[in-house]
C-alpha positions as CSV (number, residue, x, y, z in Angstrom):
1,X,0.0,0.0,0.0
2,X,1.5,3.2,-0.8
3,X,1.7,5.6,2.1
4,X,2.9,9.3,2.3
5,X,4.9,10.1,4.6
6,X,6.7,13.9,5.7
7,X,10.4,12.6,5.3
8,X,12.4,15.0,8.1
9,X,16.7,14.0,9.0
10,X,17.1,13.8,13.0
11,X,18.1,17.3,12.7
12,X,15.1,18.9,11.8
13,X,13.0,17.3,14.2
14,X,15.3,18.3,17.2
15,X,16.0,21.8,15.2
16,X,12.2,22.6,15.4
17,X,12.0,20.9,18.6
18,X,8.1,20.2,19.0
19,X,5.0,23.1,17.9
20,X,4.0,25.0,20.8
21,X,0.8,26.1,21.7
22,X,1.9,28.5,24.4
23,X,2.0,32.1,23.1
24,X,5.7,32.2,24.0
25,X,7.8,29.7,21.9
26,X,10.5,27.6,23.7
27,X,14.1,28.8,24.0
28,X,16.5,27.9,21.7
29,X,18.4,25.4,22.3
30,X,22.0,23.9,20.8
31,X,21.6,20.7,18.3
32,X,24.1,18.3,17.7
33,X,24.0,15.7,14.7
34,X,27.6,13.7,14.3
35,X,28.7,10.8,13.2
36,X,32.4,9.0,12.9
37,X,32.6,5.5,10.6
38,X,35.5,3.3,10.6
39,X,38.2,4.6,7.8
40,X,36.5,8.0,7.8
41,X,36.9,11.6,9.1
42,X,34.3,12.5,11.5
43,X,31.7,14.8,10.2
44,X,29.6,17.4,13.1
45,X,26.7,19.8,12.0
46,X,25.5,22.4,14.6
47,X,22.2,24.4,14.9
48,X,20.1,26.2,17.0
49,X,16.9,25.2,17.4
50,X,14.0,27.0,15.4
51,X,11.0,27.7,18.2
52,X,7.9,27.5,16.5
53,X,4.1,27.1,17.5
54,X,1.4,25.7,15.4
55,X,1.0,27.8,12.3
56,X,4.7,28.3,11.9
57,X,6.6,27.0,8.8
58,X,10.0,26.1,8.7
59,X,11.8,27.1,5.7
60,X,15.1,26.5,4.3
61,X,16.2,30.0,5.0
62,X,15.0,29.9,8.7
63,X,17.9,26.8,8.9
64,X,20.6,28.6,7.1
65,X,19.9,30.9,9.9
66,X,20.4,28.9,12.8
67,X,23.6,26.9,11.5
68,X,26.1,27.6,14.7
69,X,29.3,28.5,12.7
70,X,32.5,29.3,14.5
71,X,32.4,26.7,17.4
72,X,35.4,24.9,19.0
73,X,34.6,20.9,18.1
74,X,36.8,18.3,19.1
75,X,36.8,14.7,18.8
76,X,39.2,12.8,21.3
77,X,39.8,8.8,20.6
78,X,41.6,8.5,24.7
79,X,45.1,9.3,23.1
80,X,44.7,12.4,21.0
81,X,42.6,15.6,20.7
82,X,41.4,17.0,17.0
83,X,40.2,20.0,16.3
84,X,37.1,20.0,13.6
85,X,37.8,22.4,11.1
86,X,34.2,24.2,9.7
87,X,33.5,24.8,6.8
88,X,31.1,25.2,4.0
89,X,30.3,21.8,2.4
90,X,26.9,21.9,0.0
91,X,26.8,18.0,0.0
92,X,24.7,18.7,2.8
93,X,21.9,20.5,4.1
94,X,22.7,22.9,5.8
95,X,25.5,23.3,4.1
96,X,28.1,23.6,6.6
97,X,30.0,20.7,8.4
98,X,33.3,20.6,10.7
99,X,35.3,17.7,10.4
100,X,39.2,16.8,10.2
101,X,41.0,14.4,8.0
102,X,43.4,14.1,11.0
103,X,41.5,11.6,12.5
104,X,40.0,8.4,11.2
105,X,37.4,5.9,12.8
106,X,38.7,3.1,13.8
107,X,37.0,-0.2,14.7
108,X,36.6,-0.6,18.7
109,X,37.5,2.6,19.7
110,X,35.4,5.0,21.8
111,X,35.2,9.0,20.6
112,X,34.2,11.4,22.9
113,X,32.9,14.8,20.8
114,X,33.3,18.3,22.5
115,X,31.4,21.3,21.7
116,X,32.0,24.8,22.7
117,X,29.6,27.3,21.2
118,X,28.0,30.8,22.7
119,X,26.9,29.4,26.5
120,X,26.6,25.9,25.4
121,X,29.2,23.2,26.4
122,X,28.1,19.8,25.1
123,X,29.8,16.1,25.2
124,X,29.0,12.8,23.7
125,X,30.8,9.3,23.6
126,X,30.0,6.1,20.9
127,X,32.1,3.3,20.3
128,X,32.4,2.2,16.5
129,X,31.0,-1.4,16.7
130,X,32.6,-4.2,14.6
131,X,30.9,-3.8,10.9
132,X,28.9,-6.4,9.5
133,X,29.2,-7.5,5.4
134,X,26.1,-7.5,3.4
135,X,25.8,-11.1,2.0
136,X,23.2,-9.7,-0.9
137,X,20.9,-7.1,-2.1
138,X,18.0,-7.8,-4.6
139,X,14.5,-6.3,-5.6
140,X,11.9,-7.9,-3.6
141,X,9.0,-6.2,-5.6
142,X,7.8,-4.0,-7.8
143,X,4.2,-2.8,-8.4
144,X,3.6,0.5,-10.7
145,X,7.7,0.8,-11.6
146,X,8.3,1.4,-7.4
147,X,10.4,-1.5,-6.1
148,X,11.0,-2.9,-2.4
149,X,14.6,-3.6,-2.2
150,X,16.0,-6.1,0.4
151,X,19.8,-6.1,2.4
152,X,20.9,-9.6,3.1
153,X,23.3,-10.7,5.8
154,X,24.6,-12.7,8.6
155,X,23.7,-11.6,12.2
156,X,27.1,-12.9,14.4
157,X,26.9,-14.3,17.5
158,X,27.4,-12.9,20.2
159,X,24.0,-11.6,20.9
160,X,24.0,-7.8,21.2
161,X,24.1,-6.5,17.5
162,X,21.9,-3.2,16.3
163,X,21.6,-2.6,12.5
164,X,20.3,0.7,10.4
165,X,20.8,0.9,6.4
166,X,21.3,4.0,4.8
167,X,21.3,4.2,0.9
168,X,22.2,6.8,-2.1
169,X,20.7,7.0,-5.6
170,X,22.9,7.6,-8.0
171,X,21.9,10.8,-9.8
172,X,19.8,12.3,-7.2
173,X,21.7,11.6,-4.1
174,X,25.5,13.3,-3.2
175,X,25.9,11.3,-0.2
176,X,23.6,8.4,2.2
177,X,20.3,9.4,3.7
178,X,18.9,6.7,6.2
179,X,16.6,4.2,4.6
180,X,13.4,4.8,5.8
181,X,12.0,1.7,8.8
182,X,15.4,0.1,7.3
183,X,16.3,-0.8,11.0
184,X,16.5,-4.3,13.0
185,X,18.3,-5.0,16.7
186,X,19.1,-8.8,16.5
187,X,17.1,-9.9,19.3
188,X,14.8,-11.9,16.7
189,X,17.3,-12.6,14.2
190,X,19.3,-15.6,14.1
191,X,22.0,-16.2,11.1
192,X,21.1,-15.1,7.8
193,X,18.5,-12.3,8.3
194,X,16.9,-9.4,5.9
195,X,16.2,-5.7,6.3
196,X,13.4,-4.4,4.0
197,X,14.2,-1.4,2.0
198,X,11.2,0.8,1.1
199,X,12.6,4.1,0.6
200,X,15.4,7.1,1.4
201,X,14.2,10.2,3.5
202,X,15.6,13.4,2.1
203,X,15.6,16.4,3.8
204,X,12.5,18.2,3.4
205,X,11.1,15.7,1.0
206,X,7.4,14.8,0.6
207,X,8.2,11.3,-0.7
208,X,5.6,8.2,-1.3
209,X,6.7,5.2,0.1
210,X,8.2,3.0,-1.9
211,X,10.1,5.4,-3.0
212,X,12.8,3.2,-5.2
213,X,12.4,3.2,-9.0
214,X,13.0,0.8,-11.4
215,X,16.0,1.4,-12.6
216,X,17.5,2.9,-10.3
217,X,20.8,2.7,-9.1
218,X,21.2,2.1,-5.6
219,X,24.0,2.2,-2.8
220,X,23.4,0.3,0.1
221,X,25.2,0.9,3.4
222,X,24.5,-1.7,6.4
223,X,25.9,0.2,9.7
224,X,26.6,-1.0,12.8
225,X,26.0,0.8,15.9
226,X,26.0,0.5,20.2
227,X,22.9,0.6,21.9
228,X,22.1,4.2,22.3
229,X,22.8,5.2,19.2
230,X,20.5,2.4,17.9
231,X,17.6,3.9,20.5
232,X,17.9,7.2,18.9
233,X,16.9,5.6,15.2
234,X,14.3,3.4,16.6
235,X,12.4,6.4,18.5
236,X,13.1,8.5,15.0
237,X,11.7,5.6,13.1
238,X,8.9,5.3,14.9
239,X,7.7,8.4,15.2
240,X,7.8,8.4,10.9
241,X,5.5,5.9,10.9
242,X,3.5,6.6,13.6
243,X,2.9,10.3,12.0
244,X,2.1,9.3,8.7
245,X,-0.5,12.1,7.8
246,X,1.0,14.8,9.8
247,X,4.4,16.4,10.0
248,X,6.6,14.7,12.6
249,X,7.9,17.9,14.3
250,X,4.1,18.2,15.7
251,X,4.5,15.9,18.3
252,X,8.1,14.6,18.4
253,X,10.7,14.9,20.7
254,X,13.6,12.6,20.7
255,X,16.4,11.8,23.3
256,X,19.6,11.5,21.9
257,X,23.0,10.7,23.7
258,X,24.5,14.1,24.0
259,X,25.2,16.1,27.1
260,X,24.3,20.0,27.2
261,X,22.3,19.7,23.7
262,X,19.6,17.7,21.2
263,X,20.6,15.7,18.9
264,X,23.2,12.6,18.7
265,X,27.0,11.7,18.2
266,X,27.2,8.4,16.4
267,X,29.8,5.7,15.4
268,X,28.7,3.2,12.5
269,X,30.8,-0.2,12.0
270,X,30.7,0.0,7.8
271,X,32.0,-3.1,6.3
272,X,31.6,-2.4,2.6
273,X,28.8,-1.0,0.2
274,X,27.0,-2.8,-2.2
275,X,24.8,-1.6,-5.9
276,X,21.6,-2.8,-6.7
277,X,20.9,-2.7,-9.7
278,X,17.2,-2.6,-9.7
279,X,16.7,-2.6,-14.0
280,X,17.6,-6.2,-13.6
281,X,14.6,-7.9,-11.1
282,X,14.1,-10.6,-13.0
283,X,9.6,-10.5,-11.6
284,X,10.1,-13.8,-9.6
């Protein structure tokens, strides 16, 4: 059944926090959304958060407005200190990251992010899990040229693993969105197991669901993650699809793992990418 759902990144939910009622909007708060993979720079955007109440719109403009530029990030593995560098990056909305090429994820290490911005002081730890290899990827099913894709692998014992895919069009996308419900802890799974893919959430994008063409093109990333981190996606998954017909920033208002700000500070475990090739389902 096709659904439409209001597709929002983390970032705008915690950036618009939830609408008010109240004649006086909510103070602005800092918001942190960060990541660090294994073999990869870490990559930190910083906002302020938007108050709004019930008839307000967020626009595109109103975030460039509230991107926090000039703070003091640093990402410390227990040995050594980096200092994130910002600067303007249009891969991403909004369009200005701080990172380093100075220091790379590494696989079982713990990263503890620092930011120092205005009044705020905020801190968050994640551990890079070890990654898990996709086994296979193939289109489950198409119905009016829209496909459901599927990610195939192994679940390892021990017990204890937490799983979100994230995927890229090529064409359309300049970098991975998260794959909308693509997300499974293994307390149910047992050896081979499969995560449906149904579609990408963009920012800002009114998108059906399915969302994947035929045709298309698709990177698929399968990311590991620690607990919280995987508590975070869950609660942002689920308040998608429990929202359906509304805009999730009416009602939502997620925990995250950062200290002294919104938002969240995650490693991913990335073993390798795969394409699908969607052109070639063969219908069975």
């Amino acid at each position: 059944m096709m659904k439409k759902f209001c597709f929002f990144l983390p970032i705008c939910l915690l950036l618009s926090a939830a609408c008010q009622k109240e004649a006086t909007p909510p103070s602005p708060v800092l918001v942190v959304e960060g990541w660090i993979e294994n073999g990869s720079a870490p990559v930190v955007m910083l906002s302020e958060s938007i108050p709004v109440t019930d008839n307000s719109e967020i626009t595109p403009a109103d975030m460039l407005g509230r991107i926090a530029k000039w703070a003091k990030v640093t990402v410390s593995d227990g040995t050594r200190t980096v200092v994130l560098t910002g600067m303007t990056d249009t891969e991403y909305f909004p369009p200005y990251i701080y990172t380093s090429g100075r220091m790379k994820g590494e696989v079982g290490k713990s990263y503890t992010l620092t930011v120092e911005y205005k009044d705020y002081k905020a801190t968050a730890t994640t551990t890079i899990p070890e990654p898990v290899p996709i086994d296979t990827v193939f289109v489950r099913q198409v119905k009016d040229s829209l496909c459901t894709a599927v990610c195939g692998f192994t679940d390892p014992l021990p017990k204890g693993n937490y799983y979100k895919v994230f995927t890229r069009t090529e064409g359309m996308d300049r970098h991975y969105h998260p794959s909308a419900l693509a997300f499974s802890s293994d307390d149910q799974l047992d050896g081979y197991s499969e995560i449906f893919l149904y579609s990408t959430q963009r920012l800002m994008d009114h998108a059906d669901m399915p969302n994947i063409h035929l045709g298309d093109s698709l990177w698929i990333k399968l990311c590991t993650m620690d607990r919280k981190s995987f508590e975070y996606w869950s609660n942002f998954e689920m308040t998608l699809a429990g929202n359906i017909y509304s805009t999730p920033i009416a009602r939502s208002s997620l925990e995250g793992n950062v200290e002294g700000a919104s938002g969240y500070w995650i490693g991913y475990g990335v073993e390798k990418e795969k394409l699908l090739d969607t052109s070639k389902y063969s219908g069975e």
